[in-house]
C-alpha positions, 0 to 999 in steps of 0.5 A: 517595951511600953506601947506608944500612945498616938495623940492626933492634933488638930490645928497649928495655930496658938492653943494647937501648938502649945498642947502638941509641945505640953504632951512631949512631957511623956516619952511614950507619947506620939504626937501628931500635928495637923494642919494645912499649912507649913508655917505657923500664923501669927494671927496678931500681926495680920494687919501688919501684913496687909499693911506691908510692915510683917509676914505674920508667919514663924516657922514651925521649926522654931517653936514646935518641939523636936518630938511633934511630927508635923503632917501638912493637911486638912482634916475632912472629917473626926471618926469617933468610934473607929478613933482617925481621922479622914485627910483631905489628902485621903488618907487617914490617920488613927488616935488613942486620943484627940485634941481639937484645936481647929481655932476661929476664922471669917463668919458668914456676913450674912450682909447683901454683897459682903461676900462679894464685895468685902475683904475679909481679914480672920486668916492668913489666905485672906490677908495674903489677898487683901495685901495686893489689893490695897497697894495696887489701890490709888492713894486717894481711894476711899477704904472701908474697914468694917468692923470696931473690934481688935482686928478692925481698929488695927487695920484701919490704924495701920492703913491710914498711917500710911496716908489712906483715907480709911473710914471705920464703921462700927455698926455699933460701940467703938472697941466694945471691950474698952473701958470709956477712958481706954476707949477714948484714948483709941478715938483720940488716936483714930482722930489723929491719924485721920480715921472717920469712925462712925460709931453708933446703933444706925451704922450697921451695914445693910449692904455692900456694893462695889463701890459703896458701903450702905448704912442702917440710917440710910448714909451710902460711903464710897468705898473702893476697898471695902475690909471685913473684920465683924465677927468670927465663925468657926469651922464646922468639922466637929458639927460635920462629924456628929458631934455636939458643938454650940450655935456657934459650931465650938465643941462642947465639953466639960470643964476639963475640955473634954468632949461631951460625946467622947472622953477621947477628944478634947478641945482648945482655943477659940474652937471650944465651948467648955460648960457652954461658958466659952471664953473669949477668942484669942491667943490669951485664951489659947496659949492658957487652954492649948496645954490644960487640954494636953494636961486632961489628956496626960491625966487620963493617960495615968489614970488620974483625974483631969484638973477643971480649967482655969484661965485668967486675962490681963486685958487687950492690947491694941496697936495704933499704927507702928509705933502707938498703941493701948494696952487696956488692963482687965480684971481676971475674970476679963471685965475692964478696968479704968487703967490703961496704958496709951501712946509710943508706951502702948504701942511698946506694950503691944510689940512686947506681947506679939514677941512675948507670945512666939516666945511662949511657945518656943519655950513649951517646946523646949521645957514642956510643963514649966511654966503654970504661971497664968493668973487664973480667975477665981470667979468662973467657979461662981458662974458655973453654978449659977449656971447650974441653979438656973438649969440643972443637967446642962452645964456638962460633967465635973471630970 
């Protein structure tokens, strides 16, 4: 009887789960699936649990394949050479190979009383925290949402539609993503439900009180609940275990997701810096990267050679409240267009795409290595080796 071949992952979230489900493609594979929780975040549907409309969870059963054991912990630390991993349990648990899929969290504000003071809203544990916090709120209290990406505009939509007088500060461009037209379409709906958004170089935050949020250009904003949405950190567990990552703390690797240090660890999802040209975080990237790296793990398992990455994005959908929204069409290659869909049809789009995506990975579960369908982008080609033009040896390797 052949041996089995033990693949650890690590991380449940989107890109975690897809390469757990993608591996059962092989009957000689163990797979193990790490992670400190027992149900499965719906990461998208975070401001939907603040505001009291979703739980922003999926059970495991429902979208993890038969074959993946799932074993509820915490990885302390990645020992490469000796190929386990330390458990925060303490126990340990051994690997042929690794997929690091430690996805993105809240990073340090490194603004005076964020931490104190502020909400932050990258996990479910934060969200789960903030939730009784804005329902035990007086109507009338003034709330802050900092922060004028994805997260910060859906939690600012979501609580103003339910009649809170919410103020969203963006320290900078408003939906810097957008597109203008898409962009103004998102203002004219913040406009509507009643959002202040103070948008603009002089409205970073400099600090934050208990109950005031102070402002580059000296404005101070009451502000009884104050939420965070600037900015994403990652977890430092690959820095922790000697192995090379990005300022950022993301994994370094090649563009086969395969780490720098070690052929047996490859990364997906928001936590890796494939060729130092990471993509942009979020599930549309990781549900793409989670089964190419369990595909570079199945190459190098038959000992063939691993297929580089390929990724391609749609856009970004936004929800504007419960039944309006903007999905913002993109090139491949993640760069904005003019078209965007707004509206009650927007907002139909954005639900579309949240179920869409549970249901992607429910079907890897069921037929692993089916669907390949993703439009890639052609012209990551061509940023790699103007990369390489610019500094020869510091791309990563080919394979």
């Amino acid at each position: 009887m052949a041996e089995s071949i033990d693949v650890v992952v690590v991380g449940g979230g989107y890109a975690g789960v897809m390469a757990a489900n993608r591996l059962t493609q092989r009957d000689d594979v163990t797979v193990t699936l790490i992670n400190p929780r027992r149900t499965f975040v719906e990461r998208i549907r975070l401001h939907q649990l603040v505001g009291g409309s979703d739980d922003a969870v999926v059970d495991y059963a429902k979208i993890l394949a038969d074959r993946v054991r799932l074993t509820v912990d915490t990885v302390t630390r990645i020992d490469a050479a000796g190929r386990h991993v330390e458990l925060a349990s303490g126990g340990t648990v051994g690997y042929d190979y690794l997929i690091y899929a430690v996805g993105s969290g809240s990073a340090d504000p490194r603004v005076p009383g964020a931490a104190e003071h502020a909400h932050p809203l990258a996990g479910l544990e934060e969200a789960e925290r903030l939730r009784p916090v804005i329902a035990g709120a007086p109507a009338s209290a003034a709330v802050s949402v900092v922060g004028a990406g994805p997260a910060g505009i859906e939690t600012a939509a979501e609580l103003a539609e339910e009649g809170r007088t919410v103020t969203l500060v963006c320290g900078g461009v408003l939906g810097p993503y957008l597109h203008p037209r898409g962009r103004r379409a998102v203002a004219g709906r913040l406009a509507r439900l009643g959002v202040t958004v103070l948008d603009g170089p002089d409205t970073r935050v400099t600090e934050v009180t208990r109950e005031t949020v102070r402002l580059a250009d000296g404005r101070e904003l009451p502000s009884e609940v104050t939420v965070w949405t600037a900015g994403f950190g990652v977890p430092d567990l690959a820095a922790r275990s000697g192995l090379s990552t990005d300022a950022l703390g993301r994994l370094r690797t090649d563009e086969t997701l395969t780490s720098v240090d070690d052929p047996r660890i490859v990364a997906a999802g928001d936590s890796a810096a494939p060729s130092d040209l990471p993509l942009r975080q979020g599930c549309q990237s990781a549900v793409q990267l989670g089964p190419q790296a369990a595909e570079t793990v199945l190459s190098r398992i038959a000992g063939e050679r691993p297929a580089p990455i390929g990724v391609g994005f749609a856009g970004q959908c936004l929800s504007l409240g419960r039944r309006f929204g903007v999905f913002q069409f993109s090139r491949r290659n993640d760069r904005a267009v003019s078209l965007y869909l707004g509206g009650r049809l927007g907002g139909r789009v954005k639900e579309v795409v949240c179920r869409s995506t549970v249901w992607q990975l429910a079907y890897e579960a069921r037929k692993p290595g089916v669907r390949t369908w993703w439009s890639k982008d052609g012209k990551r080609a061509e940023l790699l080796r103007a990369k390489q033009a610019e500094a020869p040896g510091t791309a990563g390797r080919a394979a």
